[in-house]
C-alpha positions as CSV (number, residue, x, y, z in Angstrom):
1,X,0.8,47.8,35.9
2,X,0.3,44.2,33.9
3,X,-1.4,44.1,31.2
4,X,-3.9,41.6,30.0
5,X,-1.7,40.3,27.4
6,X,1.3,40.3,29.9
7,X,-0.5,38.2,31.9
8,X,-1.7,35.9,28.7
9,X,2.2,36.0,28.2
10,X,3.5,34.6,31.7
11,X,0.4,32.0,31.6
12,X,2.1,31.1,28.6
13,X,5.2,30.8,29.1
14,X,4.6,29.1,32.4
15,X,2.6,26.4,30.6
16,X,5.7,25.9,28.2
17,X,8.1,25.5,31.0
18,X,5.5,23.2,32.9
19,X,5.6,21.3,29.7
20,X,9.5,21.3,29.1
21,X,9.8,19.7,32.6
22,X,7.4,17.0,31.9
23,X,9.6,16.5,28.5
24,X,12.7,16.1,30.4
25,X,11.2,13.5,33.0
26,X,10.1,11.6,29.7
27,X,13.5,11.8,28.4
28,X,14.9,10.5,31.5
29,X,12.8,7.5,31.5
30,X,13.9,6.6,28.1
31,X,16.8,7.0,28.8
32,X,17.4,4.9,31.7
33,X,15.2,2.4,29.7
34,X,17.9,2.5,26.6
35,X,20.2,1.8,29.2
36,X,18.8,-1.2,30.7
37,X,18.6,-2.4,27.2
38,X,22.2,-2.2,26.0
39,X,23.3,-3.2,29.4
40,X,20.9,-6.8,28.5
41,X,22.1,-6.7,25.2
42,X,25.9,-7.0,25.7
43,X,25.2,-9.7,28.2
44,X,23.2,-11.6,25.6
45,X,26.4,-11.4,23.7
46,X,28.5,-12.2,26.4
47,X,26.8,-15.4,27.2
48,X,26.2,-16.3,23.6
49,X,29.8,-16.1,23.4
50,X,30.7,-18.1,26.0
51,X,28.1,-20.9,24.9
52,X,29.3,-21.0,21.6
53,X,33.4,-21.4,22.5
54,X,32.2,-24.2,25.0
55,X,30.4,-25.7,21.7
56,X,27.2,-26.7,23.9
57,X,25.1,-24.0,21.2
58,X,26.4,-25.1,17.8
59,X,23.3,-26.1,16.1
60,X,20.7,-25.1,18.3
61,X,18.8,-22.0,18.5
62,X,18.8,-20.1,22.3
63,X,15.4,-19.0,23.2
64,X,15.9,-15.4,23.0
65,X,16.7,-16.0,19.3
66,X,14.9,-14.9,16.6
67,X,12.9,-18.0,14.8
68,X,11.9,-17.2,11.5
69,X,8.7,-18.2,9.7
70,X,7.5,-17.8,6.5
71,X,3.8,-16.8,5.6
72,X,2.6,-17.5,1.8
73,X,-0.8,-15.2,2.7
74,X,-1.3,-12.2,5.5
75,X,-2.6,-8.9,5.0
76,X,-0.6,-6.3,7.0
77,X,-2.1,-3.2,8.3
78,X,-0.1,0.0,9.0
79,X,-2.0,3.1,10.7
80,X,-0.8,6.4,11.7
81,X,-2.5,8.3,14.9
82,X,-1.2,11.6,14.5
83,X,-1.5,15.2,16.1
84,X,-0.1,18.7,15.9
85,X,-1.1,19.2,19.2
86,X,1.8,19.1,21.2
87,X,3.4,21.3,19.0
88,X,0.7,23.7,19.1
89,X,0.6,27.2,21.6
90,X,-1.9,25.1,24.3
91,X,-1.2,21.7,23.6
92,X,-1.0,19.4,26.8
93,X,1.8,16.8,26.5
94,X,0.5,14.8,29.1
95,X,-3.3,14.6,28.1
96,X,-2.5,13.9,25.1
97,X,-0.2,11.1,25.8
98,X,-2.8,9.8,27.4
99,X,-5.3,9.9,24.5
100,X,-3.2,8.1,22.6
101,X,-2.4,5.3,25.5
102,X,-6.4,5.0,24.9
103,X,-6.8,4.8,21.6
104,X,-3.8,2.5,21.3
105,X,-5.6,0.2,24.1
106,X,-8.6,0.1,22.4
107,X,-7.2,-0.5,18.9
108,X,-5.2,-3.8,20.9
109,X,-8.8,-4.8,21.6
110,X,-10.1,-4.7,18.5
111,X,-7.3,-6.7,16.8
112,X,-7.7,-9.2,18.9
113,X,-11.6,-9.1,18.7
114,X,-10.6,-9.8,14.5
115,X,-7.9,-12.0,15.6
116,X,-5.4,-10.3,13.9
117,X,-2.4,-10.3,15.6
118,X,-0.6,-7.3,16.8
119,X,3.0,-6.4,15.8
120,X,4.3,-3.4,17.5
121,X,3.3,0.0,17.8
122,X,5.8,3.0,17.4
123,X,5.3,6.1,18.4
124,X,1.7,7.0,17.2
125,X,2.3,4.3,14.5
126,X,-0.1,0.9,14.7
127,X,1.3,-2.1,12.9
128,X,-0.6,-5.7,12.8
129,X,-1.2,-8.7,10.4
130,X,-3.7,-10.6,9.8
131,X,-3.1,-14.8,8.7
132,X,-0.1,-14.4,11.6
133,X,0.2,-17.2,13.8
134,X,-2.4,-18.6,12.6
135,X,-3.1,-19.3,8.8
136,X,-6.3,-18.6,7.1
137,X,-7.9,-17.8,4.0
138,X,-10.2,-14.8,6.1
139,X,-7.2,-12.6,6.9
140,X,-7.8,-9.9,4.7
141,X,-11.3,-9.8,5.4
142,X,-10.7,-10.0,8.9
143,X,-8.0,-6.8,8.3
144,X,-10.5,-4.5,6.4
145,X,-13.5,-4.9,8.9
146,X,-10.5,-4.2,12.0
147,X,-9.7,-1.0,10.1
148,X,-13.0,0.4,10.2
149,X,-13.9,-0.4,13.2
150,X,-10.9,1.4,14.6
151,X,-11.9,4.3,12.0
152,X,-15.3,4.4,13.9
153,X,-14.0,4.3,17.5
154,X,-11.7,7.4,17.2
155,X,-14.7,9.1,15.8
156,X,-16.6,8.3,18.1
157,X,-14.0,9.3,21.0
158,X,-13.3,12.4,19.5
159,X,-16.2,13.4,19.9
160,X,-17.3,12.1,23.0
161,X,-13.9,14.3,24.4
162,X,-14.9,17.2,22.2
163,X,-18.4,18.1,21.8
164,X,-17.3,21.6,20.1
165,X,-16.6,19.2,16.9
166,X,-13.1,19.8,17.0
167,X,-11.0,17.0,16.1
168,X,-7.6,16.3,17.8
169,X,-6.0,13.4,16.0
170,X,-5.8,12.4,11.9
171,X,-6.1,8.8,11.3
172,X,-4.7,6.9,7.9
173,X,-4.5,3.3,7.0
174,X,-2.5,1.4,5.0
175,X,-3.4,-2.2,3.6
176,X,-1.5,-4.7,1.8
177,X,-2.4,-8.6,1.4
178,X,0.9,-10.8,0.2
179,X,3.8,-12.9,1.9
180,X,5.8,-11.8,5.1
181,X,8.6,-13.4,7.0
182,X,7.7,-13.3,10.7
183,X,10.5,-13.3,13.4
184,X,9.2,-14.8,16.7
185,X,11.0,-14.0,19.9
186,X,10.0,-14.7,23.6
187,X,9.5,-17.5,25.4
188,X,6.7,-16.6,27.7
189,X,5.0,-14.1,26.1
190,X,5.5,-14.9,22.4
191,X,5.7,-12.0,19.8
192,X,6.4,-11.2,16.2
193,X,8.2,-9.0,13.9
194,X,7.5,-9.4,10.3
195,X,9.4,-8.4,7.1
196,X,9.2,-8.3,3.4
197,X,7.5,-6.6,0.2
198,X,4.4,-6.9,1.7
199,X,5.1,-4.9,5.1
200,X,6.9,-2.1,2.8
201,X,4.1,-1.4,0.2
202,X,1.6,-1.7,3.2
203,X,3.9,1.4,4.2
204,X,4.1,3.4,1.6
205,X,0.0,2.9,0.7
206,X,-0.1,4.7,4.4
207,X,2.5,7.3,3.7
208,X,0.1,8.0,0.4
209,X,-3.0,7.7,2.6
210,X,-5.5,11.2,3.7
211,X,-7.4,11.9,6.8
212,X,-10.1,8.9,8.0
213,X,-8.7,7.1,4.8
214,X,-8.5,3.4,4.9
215,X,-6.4,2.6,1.7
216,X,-5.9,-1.0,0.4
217,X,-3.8,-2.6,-2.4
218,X,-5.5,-4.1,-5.6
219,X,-4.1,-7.6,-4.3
220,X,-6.0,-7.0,-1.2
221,X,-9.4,-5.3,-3.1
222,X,-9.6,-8.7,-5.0
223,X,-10.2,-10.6,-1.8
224,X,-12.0,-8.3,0.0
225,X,-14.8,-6.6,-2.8
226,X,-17.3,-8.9,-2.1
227,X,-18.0,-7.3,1.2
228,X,-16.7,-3.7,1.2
229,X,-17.6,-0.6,-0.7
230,X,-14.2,0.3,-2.5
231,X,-13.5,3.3,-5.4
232,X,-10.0,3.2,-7.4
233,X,-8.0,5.4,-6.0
234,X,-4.7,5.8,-8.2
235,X,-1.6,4.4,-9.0
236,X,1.3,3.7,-6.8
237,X,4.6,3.5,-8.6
238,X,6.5,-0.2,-7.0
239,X,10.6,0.1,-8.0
240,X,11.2,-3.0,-9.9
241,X,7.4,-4.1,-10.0
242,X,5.6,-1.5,-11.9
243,X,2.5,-0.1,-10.8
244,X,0.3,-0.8,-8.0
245,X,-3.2,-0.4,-8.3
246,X,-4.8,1.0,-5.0
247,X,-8.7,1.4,-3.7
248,X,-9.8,3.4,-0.8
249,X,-12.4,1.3,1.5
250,X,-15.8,3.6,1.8
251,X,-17.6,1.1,4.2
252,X,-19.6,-2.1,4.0
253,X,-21.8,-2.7,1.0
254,X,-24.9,-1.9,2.1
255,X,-26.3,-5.9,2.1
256,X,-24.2,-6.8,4.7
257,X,-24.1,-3.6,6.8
258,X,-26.1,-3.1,10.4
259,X,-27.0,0.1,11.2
260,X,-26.3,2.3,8.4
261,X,-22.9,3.3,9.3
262,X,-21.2,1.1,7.1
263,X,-19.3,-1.0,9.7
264,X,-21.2,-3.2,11.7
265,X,-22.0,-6.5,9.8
266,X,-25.7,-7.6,9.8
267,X,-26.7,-11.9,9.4
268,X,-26.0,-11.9,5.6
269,X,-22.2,-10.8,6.3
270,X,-21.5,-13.5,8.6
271,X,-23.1,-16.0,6.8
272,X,-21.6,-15.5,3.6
273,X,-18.6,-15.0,5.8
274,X,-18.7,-17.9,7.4
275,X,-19.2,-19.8,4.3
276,X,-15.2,-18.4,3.2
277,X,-14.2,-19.3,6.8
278,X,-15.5,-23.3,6.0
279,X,-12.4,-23.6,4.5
280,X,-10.1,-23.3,7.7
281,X,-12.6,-25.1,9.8
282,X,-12.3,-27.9,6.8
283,X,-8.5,-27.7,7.0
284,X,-8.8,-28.1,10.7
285,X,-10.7,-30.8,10.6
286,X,-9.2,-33.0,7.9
287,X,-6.0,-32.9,9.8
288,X,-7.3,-34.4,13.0
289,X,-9.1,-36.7,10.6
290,X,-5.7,-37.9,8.6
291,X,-3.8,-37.9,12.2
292,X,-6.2,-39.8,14.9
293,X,-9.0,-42.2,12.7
294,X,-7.9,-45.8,13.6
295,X,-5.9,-47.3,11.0
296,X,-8.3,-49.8,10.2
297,X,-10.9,-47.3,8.6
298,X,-10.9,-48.0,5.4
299,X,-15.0,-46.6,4.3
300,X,-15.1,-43.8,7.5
301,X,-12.3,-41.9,6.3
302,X,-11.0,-38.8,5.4
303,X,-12.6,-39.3,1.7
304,X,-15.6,-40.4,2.7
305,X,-16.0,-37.0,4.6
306,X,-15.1,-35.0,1.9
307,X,-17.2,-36.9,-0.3
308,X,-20.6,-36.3,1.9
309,X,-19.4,-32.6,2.4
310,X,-19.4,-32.2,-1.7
311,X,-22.8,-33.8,-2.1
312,X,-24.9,-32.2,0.7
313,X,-23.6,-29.0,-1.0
314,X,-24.3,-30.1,-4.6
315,X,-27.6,-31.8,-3.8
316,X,-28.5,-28.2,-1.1
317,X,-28.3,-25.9,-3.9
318,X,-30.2,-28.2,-6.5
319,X,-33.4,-28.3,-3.8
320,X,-32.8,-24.4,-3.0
321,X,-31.6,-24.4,0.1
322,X,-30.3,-20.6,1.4
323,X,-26.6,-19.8,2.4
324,X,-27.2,-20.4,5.7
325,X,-28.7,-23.9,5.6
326,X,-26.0,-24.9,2.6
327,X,-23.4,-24.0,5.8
328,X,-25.7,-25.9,8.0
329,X,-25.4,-28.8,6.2
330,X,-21.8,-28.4,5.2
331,X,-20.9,-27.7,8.9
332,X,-22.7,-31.2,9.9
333,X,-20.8,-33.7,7.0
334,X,-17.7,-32.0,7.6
335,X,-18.4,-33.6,12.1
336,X,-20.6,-36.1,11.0
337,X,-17.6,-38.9,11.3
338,X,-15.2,-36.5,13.9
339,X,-16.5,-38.9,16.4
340,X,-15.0,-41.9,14.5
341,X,-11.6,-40.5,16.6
342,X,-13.3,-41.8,20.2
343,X,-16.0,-44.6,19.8
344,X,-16.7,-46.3,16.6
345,X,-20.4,-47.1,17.5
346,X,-21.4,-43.9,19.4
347,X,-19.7,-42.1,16.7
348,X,-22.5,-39.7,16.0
349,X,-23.3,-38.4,19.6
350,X,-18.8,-37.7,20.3
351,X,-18.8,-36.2,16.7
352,X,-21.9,-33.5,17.8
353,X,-19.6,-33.1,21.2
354,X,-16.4,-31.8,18.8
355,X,-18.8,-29.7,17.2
356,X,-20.0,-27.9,20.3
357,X,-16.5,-27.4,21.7
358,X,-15.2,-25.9,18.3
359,X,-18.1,-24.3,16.4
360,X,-18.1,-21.3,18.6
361,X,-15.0,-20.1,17.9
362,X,-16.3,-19.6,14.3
363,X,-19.4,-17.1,15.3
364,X,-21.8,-20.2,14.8
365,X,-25.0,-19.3,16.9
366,X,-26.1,-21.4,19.7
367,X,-29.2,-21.8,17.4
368,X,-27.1,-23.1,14.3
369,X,-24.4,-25.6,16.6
370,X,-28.0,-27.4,17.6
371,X,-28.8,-27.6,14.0
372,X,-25.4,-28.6,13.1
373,X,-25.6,-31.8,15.9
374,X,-29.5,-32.6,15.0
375,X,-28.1,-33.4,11.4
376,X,-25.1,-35.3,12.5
377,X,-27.3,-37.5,14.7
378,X,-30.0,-37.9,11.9
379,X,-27.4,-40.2,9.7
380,X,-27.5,-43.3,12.7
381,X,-29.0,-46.2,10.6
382,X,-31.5,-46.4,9.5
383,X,-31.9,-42.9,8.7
384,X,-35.2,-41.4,9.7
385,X,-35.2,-38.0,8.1
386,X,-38.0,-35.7,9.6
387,X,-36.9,-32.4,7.5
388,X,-35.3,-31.4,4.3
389,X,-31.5,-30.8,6.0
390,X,-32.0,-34.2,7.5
391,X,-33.1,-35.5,4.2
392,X,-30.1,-34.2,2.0
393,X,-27.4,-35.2,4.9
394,X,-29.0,-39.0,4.8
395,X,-29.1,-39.2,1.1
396,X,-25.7,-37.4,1.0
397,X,-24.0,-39.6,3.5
398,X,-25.4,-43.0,1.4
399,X,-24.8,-41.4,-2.1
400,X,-22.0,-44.3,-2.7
401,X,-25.2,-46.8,-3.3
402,X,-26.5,-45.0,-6.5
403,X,-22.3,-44.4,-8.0
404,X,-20.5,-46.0,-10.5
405,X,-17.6,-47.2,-8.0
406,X,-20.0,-48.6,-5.3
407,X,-18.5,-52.0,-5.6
408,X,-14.9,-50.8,-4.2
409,X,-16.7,-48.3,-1.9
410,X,-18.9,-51.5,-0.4
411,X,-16.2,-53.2,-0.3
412,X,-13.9,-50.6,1.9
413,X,-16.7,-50.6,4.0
414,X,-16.5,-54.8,4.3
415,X,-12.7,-54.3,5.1
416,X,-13.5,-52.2,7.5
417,X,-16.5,-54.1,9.5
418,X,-14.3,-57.5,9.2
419,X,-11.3,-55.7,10.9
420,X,-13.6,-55.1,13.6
421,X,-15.3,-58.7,13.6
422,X,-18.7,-57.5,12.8
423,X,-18.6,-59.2,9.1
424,X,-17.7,-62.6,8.2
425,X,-17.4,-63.6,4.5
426,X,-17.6,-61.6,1.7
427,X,-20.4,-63.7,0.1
428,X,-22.4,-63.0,3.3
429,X,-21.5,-59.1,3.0
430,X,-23.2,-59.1,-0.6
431,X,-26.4,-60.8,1.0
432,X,-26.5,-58.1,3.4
433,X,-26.4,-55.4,1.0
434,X,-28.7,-57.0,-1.7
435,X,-31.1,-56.8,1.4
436,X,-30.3,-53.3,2.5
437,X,-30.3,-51.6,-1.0
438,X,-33.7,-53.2,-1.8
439,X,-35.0,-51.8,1.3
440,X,-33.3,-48.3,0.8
441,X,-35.4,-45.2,-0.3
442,X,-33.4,-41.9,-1.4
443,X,-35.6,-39.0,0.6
444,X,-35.0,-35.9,-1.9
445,X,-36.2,-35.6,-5.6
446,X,-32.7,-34.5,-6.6
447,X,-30.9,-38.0,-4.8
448,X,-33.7,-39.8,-6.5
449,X,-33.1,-38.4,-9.7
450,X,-29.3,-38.6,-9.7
451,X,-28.8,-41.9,-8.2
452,X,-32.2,-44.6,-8.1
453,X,-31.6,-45.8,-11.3
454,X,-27.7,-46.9,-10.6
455,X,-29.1,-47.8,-7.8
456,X,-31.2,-51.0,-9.0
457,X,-28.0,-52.0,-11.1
458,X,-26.0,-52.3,-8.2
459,X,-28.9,-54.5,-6.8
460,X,-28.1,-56.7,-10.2
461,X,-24.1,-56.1,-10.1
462,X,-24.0,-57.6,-6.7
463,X,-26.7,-60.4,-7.3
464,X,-24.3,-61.6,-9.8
465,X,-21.3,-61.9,-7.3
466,X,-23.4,-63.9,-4.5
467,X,-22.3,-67.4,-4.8
């Protein structure tokens, strides 16, 4: 007669055999996939080879090879999704396997959702980077919020699979912010591998990391504490560099979370955000400036934008404007001249088009990219300010008249108009502006106080020069 536990026995041993087949299958696969590989591998070589002796490669790089690039800022991220199910008395190989598939899908989304770029995953190991292909001054912002978000889904999953609380799989990060050398490879899909001091102490902050964990290096706490929640967490001993300092990320700080869960940003976050993230739009925008503004620009150009960006902020603040309006306004000088690239006297309504076709790949609302465009087209002459923002932009964008080096500003700005036939003598040029700045009113009390009094001296400076 069998016994209940004979039975619980068979059933078990059944399940382990069931299990050792699927094992074997796997093993096979791999195994005919290694093959494959070494098979493509020694023909690499071969024809490498062969191109090489023929001397029609010497100096050039095949498109298989490895290109590297070298990153001054990323912030890498190393995560571990591990289980001892597999290895435990009921554990399901296959079930589990295709957990993991899921959470490994859904951790892909979210990386790209932070555009942070994924490097490979081994095993139940997660590696990405932020600042990789794409520089910027956000990535280890960008990093930290990916991390808790993927922290959050696998709670959430777990649970949603296991309402009896249980918990399947233990999740540690890993978080290091300094410079990597990226290897790209591909040709039609490109990918990275990346190397260097900043990869291996990501690494070992992992290795060092607990349970639902998320611990980050004291280079990356430095860029990162004015949003997250952080407590030191030790020392970790660096051969040849001392000491590392490390912090475990608790959440949000409660001003800029959502929700009260610590990892969903509310409007404060992405505005102060998205006053960091000026920077790369800045850098962006600069560069198309330096590389497609018509040569003969000599007052509309890179300078000048930088100047009226500087000024809208400086003169912003001094009449109290909020975060979100001082990005507003920064946002608008930074296009107000973009359209100086396609039409010189429709410049206003092309620059608010480059606006609209860039500003929502920076989280701008649809809200705050009409704002952005009302400003740009509020500095047409002669301004005709109807609000504050309009008011600071207009002053902003004239501030030249009330400054010490308005003569040489004025007369870029002659250069300019003469090189496009729209200014004859100098002497007439001076008349013009005698008349202008007589006429001209600074809006705000902070323009009028800075710059009306310089203002009636250039009136006299320029008197003087009229023949």
């Amino acid at each position: 007669m069998v016994t209940k536990n004979n039975e619980e026995l068979v059933k078990r041993i059944a399940r382990l055999v069931r299990q050792n087949k699927e094992l074997e299958e796997q093993l096979k696969v791999l195994q005919k996939k290694i093959g494959r590989l070494t098979e493509d591998n020694e023909q690499l070589k071969a024809d490498r080879e062969k191109l090489i002796s023929s001397g029609t490669v010497e100096g050039k790089v095949s498109a298989r090879e490895e290109r590297p690039l070298k990153f001054e800022m990323a912030t890498v991220l190393l995560s571990d999704i591990h289980t001892d199910s597999i290895l435990s008395e009921g554990g399901d190989s296959a079930s589990v396997m295709d957990e993991l598939d899921e959470i490994i899908y859904e951790f892909d989304r979210i990386a790209l959702k932070y555009k942070v770029e994924k490097i490979k995953t081994i095993g139940d190991s997660f590696m990405c980077a932020g600042g990789i292909p794409v520089k910027n001054i956000t990535n280890p912002v960008d990093v930290v919020m990916a991390a808790l978000e993927m922290r959050t889904f696998l709670s959430d999953f777990e649970s949603a699979k296991r309402p009896d609380g249980k918990k399947l799989w233990k999740f540690k990060v890993g978080i290091h912010t300094g410079p990597v050398t990226a290897s790209v490879t591909g040709k039609k899909k490109i990918s990275y591998d990346i190397k260097g001091d900043t990869v291996n102490s990501a690494s070992r902050l992992e290795k060092i990391s607990e349970k639902g964990q998320i611990l980050i290096s004291v280079m990356t706490y430095e860029l990162v504490k004015e949003f997250f929640e952080c407590e030191y967490f030790g020392k970790l001993p660096v051969k040849y560099k001392g000491d590392l300092q490390v912090y475990r990320v608790k959440g949000l700080k409660e001003e800029f979370s959502a929700g009260g869960r610590g990892t969903v940003p509310n409007d404060a976050f992405r505005i102060k955000f998205g006053l960091i993230r000026f920077t790369d739009i800045q850098e962006i925008v600069l560069d198309k400036l330096e590389r497609e503004l018509p040569g003969h620009l000599y007052y509309h150009n890179v300078k000048h934008t930088v100047d009226v960006v500087t000024e809208v902020e400086l003169i912003g603040l001094a009449e109290g404007c909020s975060d979100e309006e001082i990005l507003i306004l920064k946002t608008a000088a930074l296009f107000h001249d973009t359209g100086h690239t396609v039409d010189y006297d429709e410049h206003e309504f092309h620059g608010t088009l480059i606006a609209r076709e860039m500003l929502p790949d920076y989280d701008y609302t649809p809200g705050e990219i009409d704002l952005v465009c009302s400003l740009i087209m509020s500095t047409r002459l002669p301004p005709k300010p109807s609000s504050l923002l309009e008011e600071i932009i207009c002053d902003s964008d004239l501030d030249y008249l009330g400054r010490s080096d308005f003569i040489p500003v004025s007369n870029s700005l002659f250069e300019e108009l003469k090189a496009r036939n729209k200014m004859g003598s100098l002497n007439e040029w001076n008349k013009l502006q005698v008349k202008f700045i007589s006429g001209h009113q600074y809006f705000t009390r902070t323009a009028r106080r800075l710059r009306e009094v310089n203002k009636q001296q250039q009136i006299k400076r320029i008197q003087s020069l009229i023949s």
